[in-house]
Structure formats: structure tokens, C-alpha cells
N, C-alpha and C positions, 0 to 999 in steps of 0.2 A: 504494500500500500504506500504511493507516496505523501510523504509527510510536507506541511505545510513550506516548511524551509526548502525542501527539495524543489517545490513549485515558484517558491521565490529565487532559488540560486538557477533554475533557468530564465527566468523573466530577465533579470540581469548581465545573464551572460555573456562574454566578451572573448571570442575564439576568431581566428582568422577564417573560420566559414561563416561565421557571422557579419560579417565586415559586409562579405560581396554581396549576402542575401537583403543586406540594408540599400547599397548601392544599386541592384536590382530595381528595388522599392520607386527608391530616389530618380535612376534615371533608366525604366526600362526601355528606352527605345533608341538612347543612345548607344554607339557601337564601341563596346569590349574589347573585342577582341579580333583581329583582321591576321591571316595569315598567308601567303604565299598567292596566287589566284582564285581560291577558292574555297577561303572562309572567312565570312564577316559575321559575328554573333553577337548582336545588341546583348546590353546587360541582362537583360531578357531572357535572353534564350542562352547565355552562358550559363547564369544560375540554374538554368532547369536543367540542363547537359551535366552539371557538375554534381543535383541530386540525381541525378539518374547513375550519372557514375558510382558515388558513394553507396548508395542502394547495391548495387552491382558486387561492388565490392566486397560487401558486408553478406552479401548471397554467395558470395565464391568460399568464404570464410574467412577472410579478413576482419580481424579484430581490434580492438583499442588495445595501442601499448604495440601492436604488430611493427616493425620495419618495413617496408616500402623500399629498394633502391631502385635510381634512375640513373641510365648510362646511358646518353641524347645529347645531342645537339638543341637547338629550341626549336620548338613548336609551338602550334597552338595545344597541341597536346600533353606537352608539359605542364603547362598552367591549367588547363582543367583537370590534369590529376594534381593537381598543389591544393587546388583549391577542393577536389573534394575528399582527399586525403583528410583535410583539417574536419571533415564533418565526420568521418568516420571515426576519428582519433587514434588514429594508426597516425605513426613518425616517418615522414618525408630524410631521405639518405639519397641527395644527391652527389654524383660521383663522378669526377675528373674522367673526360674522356680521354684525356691525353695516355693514363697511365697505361703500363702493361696488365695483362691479364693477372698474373702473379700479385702486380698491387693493387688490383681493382679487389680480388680474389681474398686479403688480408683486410679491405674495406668490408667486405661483407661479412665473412665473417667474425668481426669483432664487433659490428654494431650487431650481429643476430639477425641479417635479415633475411626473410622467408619467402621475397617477394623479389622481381627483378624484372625491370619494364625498358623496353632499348628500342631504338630504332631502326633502319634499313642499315645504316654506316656501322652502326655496333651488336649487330646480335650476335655476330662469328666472336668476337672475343668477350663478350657479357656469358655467351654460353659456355666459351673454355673457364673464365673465372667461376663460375658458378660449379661446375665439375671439381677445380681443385676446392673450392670451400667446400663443398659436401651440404651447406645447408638450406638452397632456394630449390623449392619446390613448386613454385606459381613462377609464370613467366606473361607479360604480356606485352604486345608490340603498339610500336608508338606511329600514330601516320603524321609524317615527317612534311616540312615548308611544302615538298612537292607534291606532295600527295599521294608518296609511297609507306608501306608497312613491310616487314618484315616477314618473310615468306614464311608459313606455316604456324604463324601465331595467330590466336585473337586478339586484334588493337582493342584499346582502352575507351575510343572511339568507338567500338562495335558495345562491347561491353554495356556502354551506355544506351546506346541505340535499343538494344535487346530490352532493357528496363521500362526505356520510353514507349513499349510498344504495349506495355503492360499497364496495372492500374499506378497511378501517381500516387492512391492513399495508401498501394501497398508499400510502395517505394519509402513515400514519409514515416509510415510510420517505422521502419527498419532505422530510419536516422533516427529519427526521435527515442527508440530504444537505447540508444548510445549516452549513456550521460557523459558530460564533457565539462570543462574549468578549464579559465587562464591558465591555471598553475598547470598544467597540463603539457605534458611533451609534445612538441611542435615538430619539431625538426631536429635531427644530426648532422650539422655540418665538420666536415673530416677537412681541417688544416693541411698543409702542401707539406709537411713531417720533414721540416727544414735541419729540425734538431738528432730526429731519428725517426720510428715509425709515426703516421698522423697519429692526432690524436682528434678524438670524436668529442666537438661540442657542442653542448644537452642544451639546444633553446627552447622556452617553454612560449606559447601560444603569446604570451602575458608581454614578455620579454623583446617579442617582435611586434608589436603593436604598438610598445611604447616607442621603439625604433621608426614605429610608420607613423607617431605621432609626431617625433621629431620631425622627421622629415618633413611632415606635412607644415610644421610649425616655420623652419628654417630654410628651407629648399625650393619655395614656391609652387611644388606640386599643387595643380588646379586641377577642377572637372573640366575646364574647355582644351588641355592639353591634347595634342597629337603627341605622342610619346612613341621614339624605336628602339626598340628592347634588341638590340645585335651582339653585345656581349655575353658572355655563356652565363644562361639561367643558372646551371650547379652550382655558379658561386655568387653568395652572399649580396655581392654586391647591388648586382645587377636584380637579382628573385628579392631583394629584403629592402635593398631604398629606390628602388625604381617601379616593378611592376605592382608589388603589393600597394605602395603606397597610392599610386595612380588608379588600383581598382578601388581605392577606400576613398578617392578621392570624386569616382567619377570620368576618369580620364580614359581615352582612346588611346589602346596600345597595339600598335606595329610590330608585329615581330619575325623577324628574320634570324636565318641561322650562321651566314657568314658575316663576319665583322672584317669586310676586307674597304678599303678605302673606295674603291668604286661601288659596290653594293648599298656601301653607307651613302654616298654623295646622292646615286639614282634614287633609293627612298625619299631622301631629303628634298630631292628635287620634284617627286615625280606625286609624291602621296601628301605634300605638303607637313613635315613633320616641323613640329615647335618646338619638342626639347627632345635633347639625348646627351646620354652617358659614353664615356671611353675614358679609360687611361693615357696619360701624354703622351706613349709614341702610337697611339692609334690618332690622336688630333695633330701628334708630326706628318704623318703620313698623309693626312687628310692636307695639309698645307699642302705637302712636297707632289698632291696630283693634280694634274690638270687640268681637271674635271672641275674641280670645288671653285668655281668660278664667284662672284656676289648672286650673279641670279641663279645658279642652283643651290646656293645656301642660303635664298632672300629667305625665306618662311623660318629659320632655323632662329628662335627666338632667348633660349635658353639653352645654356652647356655645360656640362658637367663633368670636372675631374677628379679622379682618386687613383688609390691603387698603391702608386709610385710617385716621388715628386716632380710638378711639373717645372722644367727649367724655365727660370727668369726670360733668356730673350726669347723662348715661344711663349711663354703667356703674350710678351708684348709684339711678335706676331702676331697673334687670331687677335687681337683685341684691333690694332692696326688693319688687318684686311676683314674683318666682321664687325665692323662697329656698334651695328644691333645687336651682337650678340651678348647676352648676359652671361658671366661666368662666374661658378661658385666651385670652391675645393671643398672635397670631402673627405675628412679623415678618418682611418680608425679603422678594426681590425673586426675579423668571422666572430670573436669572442665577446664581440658589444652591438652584435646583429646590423652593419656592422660599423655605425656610424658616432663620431665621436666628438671631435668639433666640423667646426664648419669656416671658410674664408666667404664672405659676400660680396655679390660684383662689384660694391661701392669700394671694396678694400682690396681689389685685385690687385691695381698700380701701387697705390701709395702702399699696403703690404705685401708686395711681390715675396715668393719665395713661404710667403705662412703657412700654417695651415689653420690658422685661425684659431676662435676661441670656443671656449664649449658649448655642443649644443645643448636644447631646451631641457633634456631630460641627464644630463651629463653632468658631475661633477670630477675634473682633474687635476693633475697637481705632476711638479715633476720635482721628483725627490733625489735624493743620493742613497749612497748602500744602505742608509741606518733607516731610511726612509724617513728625512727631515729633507723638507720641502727646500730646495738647491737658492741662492743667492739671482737678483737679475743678470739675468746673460749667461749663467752658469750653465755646465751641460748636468743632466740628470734623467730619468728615464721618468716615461710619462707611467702617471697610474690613475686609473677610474674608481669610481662608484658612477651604479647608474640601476635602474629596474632594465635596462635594457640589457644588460650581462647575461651568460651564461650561468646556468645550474650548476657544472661542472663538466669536468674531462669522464667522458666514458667507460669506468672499469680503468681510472687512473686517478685512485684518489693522493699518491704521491705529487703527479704533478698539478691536481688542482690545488691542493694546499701549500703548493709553493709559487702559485701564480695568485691565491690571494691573500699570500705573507701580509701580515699587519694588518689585514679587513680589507686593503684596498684590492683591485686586479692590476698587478704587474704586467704593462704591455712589451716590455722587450724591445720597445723606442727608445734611441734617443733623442733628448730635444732641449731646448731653453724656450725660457718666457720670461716676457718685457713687466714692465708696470704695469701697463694696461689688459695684460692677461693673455693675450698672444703669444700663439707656441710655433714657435717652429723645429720641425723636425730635425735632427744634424743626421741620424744615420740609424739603424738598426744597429743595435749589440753587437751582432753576428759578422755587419757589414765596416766596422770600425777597426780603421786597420792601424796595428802598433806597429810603428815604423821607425829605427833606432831607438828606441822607447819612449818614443812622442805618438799621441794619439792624431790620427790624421783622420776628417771627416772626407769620405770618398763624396757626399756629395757638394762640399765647397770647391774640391778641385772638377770634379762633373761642370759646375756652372762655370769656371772660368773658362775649361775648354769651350764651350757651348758660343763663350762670343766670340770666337774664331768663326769667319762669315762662311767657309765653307764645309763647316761641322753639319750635319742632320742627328745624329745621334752619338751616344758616348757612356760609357757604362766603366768606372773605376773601380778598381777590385785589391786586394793586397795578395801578393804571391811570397812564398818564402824564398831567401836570401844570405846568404851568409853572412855578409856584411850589417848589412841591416835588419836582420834577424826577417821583417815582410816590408816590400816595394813595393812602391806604387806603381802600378800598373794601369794604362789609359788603352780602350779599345773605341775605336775612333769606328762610323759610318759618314761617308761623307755624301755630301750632296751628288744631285748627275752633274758630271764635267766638274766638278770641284779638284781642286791639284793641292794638295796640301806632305809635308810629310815628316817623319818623323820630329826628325830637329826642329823644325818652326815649332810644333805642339809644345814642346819641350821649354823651348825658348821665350815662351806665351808664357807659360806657366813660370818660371825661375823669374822674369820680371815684377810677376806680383805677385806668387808666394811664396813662403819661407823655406828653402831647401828642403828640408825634411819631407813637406807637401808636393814637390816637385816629380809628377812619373818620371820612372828610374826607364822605365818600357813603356815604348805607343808600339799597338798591333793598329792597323786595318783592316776591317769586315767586311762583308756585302751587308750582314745583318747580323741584329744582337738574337741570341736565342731569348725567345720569351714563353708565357705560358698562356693558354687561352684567354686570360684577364687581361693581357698585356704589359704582364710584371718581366723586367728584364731579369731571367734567372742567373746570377751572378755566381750562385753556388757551382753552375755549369760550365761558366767562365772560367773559374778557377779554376776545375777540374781540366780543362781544356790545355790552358796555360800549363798548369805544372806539369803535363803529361807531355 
């Protein structure tokens, strides 16, 4: 029998499927969701596709508390199993298509999942990793941008179909069986295991909503946006402060699976989009093509970066050849769902180089080892509180109690802050190179290279040394037809910084290795180098 309270803690409820079935409400006949050539779904008729899925789901035997992984590209069918994942209360585990079989294979099994949904591109190695974990037993295929599925599976898409064709109040009531809470397991996002294996962190329903509040609060996310979701859904950035917030806002979202600089520019041009997200060398790229004219990027109103830091003279590129465009930085890490502070387009110039200050639901501080908040201009490593954080690490309570040493969450940044509360980044932990026993920030020497006019990209790394125990090392991409070489870099550099700062080694690339976000993988740099 339910009891009174029971009947009140759903009236109240606040779950990320509750979000869209409000937006629904709000704006049924505006268009959700647009995919490839052949899906446009008003809010409307997402929510009903998304109960019908969840229904489905919950008839397959999928349970609350169950894992879900996904190894895809974007679709539109990504996001309607996101969303009705959250009705069923089963945990969303999306997962790096980059990796190999072997490490998808150690994702699934340690988050326990039972379930494993892929696309056309990945079913062949979704189905070898699932062989060596030994534990998914449901398989379902995803119909991808083109409007293909995965041969021999039933898409998730069908799944839903089959429900729709049935009664609606058997469907409801199968969710409504499900009790569900904030506090409630949302999603496992699995970390790039910079350190050693990933580790899986535990977002709770609660935790990314205050994250979409933020957003919503900080970011300008509107319901009249055109929004193109081209960065990979699986990570954080792009599924947690871009589409979620847009569907809680009301917003029309685009979404495409290649985030290649032409595909980006044609959307832009062609579907009239108002805002989008990339990492800086996805908006270098977007300079350095030909394409990205003023009238194919006139409609592009709002732009968004994070990830990695954007160097000073491309900010004042895009602002120089886009001058309607708005630009905000977004900081912050998988662990704080994943947004932290923010830079606003009023503070782009006059704070080049920030990453601003905290956002709405954010409190941070950059402390030293003892965890006493660091002097102005000092370096120390940034730390949060927020309801935005994660629950913890996965079946790692070692390193979640070492990541929030002293109550706070230790991000593994480093950074200083001004008077006015302005943080700027100097470098990850990791990426901080001791160089004769001076700490050297790879990205102060990054931005001097950068005003070198025939620079396009540049990625500083420390290699070991005998003499200097680790070197600077500069890996230069340079513009088409740019002539630049070693010595001049070199020479650029000994002029304004202090020897020690000085690359000891300039390589030339055609290209930095990166990862589907657009983060330059430095760790592979090195690897590279020393080998």
C-alpha cells in the first residue's frame, strides 16, 4: 500500500526523465531532436518514443540499479536511450569508442554491466569486448546519423516502436512501477585512466541537474537555441552541459556524428545553428578552413570552449573574424558533471587566458599540500564543493577518499587566483614539468610559441634528460605554406623566457594526437618522444 509520503516524494520528484516530460509539457511542438535526413521529433513525440523505450526496456528485464553501456558515435538514438534510461532507473555507462576491445572489455566489466547497445561502426569490437568480460547478456543496436543498425540486432528504435504499437497505459504504468529519487544513480562516467586503470564516477540524477542548473544559470542556454551536439555524446561534456541542459531548456538540438571542421561549418551554414561547443583545436581548425567564411558562420551566435586551454592569440582570432560571436570558457572536470567555473564573453579580452570564476552552484579555492588556500598569484591546485560532484569512485573507495582529502574534491589542476576570484589554470599535476629542479608550466611556454604567426598548433610536454633530469620539449603544427624551424622557435622562446623555460627540442607534426573531445593526448607525446 502506498503511504502518504510515498505519494508526496513523487509529486516532487526531480530525475533527469522528469526534466524532458516537463519540456514536453512546455513546448510540444517544438522540434527536439533532428538527426541526419530523417529525423525530426518535436518534444512531443520524443517524450512518447522515450516512454515507449523505457516501457520496452523494463519488458526485456531491465531493472533499477541495472548498467546500460553504450559504444556509439551520436545519434539520435543515443539521446533517446539517455533519456529513457533515467525513467527506468537503470545507470547510463557510456564508453570511449576510441578504446580497444580489451579496454572497453575492463569498462564493462567493473561497472557490472548487463546490457550493451552499439552501433553499425562498433558492434564487431562491442561484441569481442563483451566475450572477454563474460558479463552482457542483452545486446541492442543503435540506428546511427545514416540510418543504419547493426546487422542482426534489434535497434532500440525498434524496441520502442514494438511498445508504441501497444496500449500507452500498459507502457505507463510499467514506469510508474519504478520508484525513482535525485539521490538516485544517474550515470557512470569512466575517466581516460590517465593515472592507471579508469576509474568509474557515480553521478547521481541530483548531481547533474544541479550541473544543468548551472548551466542554465551561467551559459545562456535558451529554449529559442539551434544547438549542434558534434562532439562525442560519451563524454560528459558535451551529454551533461550541452544536450541535457538544452532539452531542460526547450532548445532544438542538431546532432551529428563527425566533428570534422567541414561537417561542422555545413551544419552551421546550412540548418542555421546559434550555438555550439568544441575544444580549441576543433575552433583552430575551424579558422584554418576555408569554408568558415562570415556568411557561413553569420547564424552562429554563441560558442563554447573547454576541455583544454584555449590559447590567447586564437581567442583573439575568432573574436576578430566573428565579431557576433559570443564566447564563454568552461571549466572543470567528469567529477563535477562537468562544469566548474565559467569565463563570460564580457571577460574574454580583458581576461584572456582565465578560466574564470565559479559557477552558480560551485564553490572553489586553490590551496597548497596542507590544503591552506595559496597567497595571490601563487600556484596551488584547484579544489571544489558543489551538489554537483560525484558520489564517488566505483569499487574504489581508496581513491575516492583521497580525492576528497579535507571535505573538499581535489581536482589534480593547477592554477592561481587574482583578488577578484579569477582562476587561471597553469597546468595539470601530471603535465608540470621539473626541469633542473624548476617547475616549468608547459602551458606558459604553449602560448609564447602560439605568437609565432606561423604556428597552428603546439603541444609542450617534458621528456627525461640527463642533464636536466626533464626538457622541454615543443611539438610545433604549423600553418599550410608556413616555413618556420627549429632555431627560430627556440630563439622566440630564450628572448622572453627564462632558460630553464626554454625547449631544449622543437619536433614538427602534421598533427597532435588527440582524443574524441579534442584533448591533445600528451601522455602519447611523450610516449612517442622517448621511444
Amino acid at each position: 500500500m502506498t503511504s502518504t509520503l510515498q505519494v508526496i516524494n513523487r509529486a516532487r520528484r526531480q530525475t533527469v526523465g522528469d526534466l524532458l516530460r516537463r519540456s514536453a509539457r512546455r513546448f510540444p511542438e517544438v522540434s527536439a531532436i533532428e538527426c541526419g535526413s530523417h529525423v525530426r521529433w518535436t518534444y512531443a513525440e520524443f517524450d512518447r518514443r522515450c516512454d515507449s523505450l523505457a516501457a520496452a526496456l523494463i519488458d526485456e528485464g531491465v531493472a533499477k540499479g541495472d548498467r546500460v553501456a553504450v559504444l556509439a558515435r551520436n545519434s539520435h538514438s543515443f539521446a533517446l536511450l539517455r533519456f529513457a534510461l533515467a525513467r527506468t532507473g537503470a545507470v547510463l555507462v557510456p564508453i570511449n569508442f576510441m578504446l580497444h576491445a580489451e579496454e572497453i572489455a575492463y569498462i564493462l566489466e567493473h561497472s557490472g554491466a548487463g546490457s550493451l547497445c552499439v552501433d553499425a561502426e562498433f558492434a564487431d569490437v562491442g561484441r569481442a569486448a563483451a566475450a572477454i568480460s563474460g558479463g552482457v547478456d542483452r545486446f541492442w543496436g543503435f540506428e546511427d546519423e545514416a540510418g543504419q543498425t547493426p546487422a542482426g540486432m534489434v535497434a532500440v528504435n525498434e524496441l520502442a516502436e514494438t511498445v508504441r504499437g501497444s496500449s500507452t497505459e500498459a507502457a505507463a504504468a510499467l514506469i510508474d512501477g519504478v520508484e525513482l529519487a535525485g539521490a538516485d544513480l544517474a550515470q557512470i562516467i569512466y575517466t581516460s585512466g590517465t593515472e592507471s586503470r579508469p576509474k568509474g564516477a557515480l553521478l547521481t540524477h541530483e548531481a547533474v541537474i544541479w550541473e544543468y542548473v548551472t548551466c542554465l544559470a551561467d551559459t545562456s542556454i535558451e529554449g529559442g537555441d539551434i544547438m549542434l551536439h558534434a562532439l562525442p555524446l560519451y563524454h560528459c561534456a558535451q551529454l551533461d552541459v550541452f544536450l541535457g541542459p538544452s532539452i531542460y531548456a526547450g532548445g532544438t538540438n542538431i546532432i551529428t556524428a563527425t566533428p570534422s571542421p567541414d561537417n561542422i561549418i555545413g551544419h552551421i551554414s546550412r540548418r542555421g545553428i546559434t550555438s555550439f561547443f568544441a575544444p580549441p583545436t576543433i575552433w583552430i581548425a575551424i579558422l584554418r578552413d576555408p569554408l568558415s567564411t562570415s556568411e557561413a558562420m553569420a547564424s552562429l551566435k554563441k560558442g563554447y570552449y573547454g576541455a583544454s586551454i584555449m590559447p590567447v592569440e586564437i581567442l583573439r582570432e575568432l573574436i576578430e573574424r566573428f565579431p557576433d560571436l559570443r564566447l564563454w570558457n568552461l571549466y572543470g572536470q567528469t567529477e563535477i558533471a562537468p562544469v566548474a567555473t565559467v569565463l563570460r564573453p564580457e571577460e574574454q579580452l580583458p581576461r584572456a587566458g582565465s578560466a574564470g570564476r565559479p559557477a552558480l552552484n560551485v564553490e572553489t579555492r586553490v590551496v597548497d599540500d596542507d590544503g591552506h588556500d595559496v597567497a595571490e598569484g601563487a600556484i596551488g591546485e584547484v579544489v571544489h564543493r558543489s551538489p554537483q560532484l560525484l558520489s564517488g569512485y566505483y569499487n574504489d573507495p581508496e581513491r575516492t577518499a583521497e580525492a576528497f582529502k579535507g571535505g573538499w574534491f581535489h581536482s589534480g589542476d593547477l592554477a592561481t587566483r587574482d583578488a577578484q576570484g579569477y582562476i587561471t589554470i597553469v597546468d595539470r599535476k601530471k603535465d608540470m614539468i621539473k626541469s633542473g629542479g624548476e617547475n616549468v608550466s608547459s602551458r606558459e611556454v604553449e602560448e609564447m610559441i602560439y605568437q609565432l604567426p606561423g604556428v597552428s598548433e603546439v603541444a609542450v610536454v617534458g621528456i627525461p634528460d640527463e642533464k636536466w633530469i626533464e626538457a622541454v620539449c615543443a611539438i610545433v603544427v604549423l600553418k599550410d605554406g608556413a616555413e618556420l624551424d627549429a632555431a627560430a622557435v627556440i630563439d622566440h622562446c630564450a628572448a622572453h623566457l627564462a632558460g630553464f623555460k626554454t625547449p631544449k627540442r622543437v619536433e614538427f607534426v602534421a598533427a597532435l594526437p588527440k582524443n574524441p573531445s579534442g584533448k591533445v593526448l600528451k601522455r602519447d607525446l611523450r610516449e612517442q618522444l622517448r621511444a
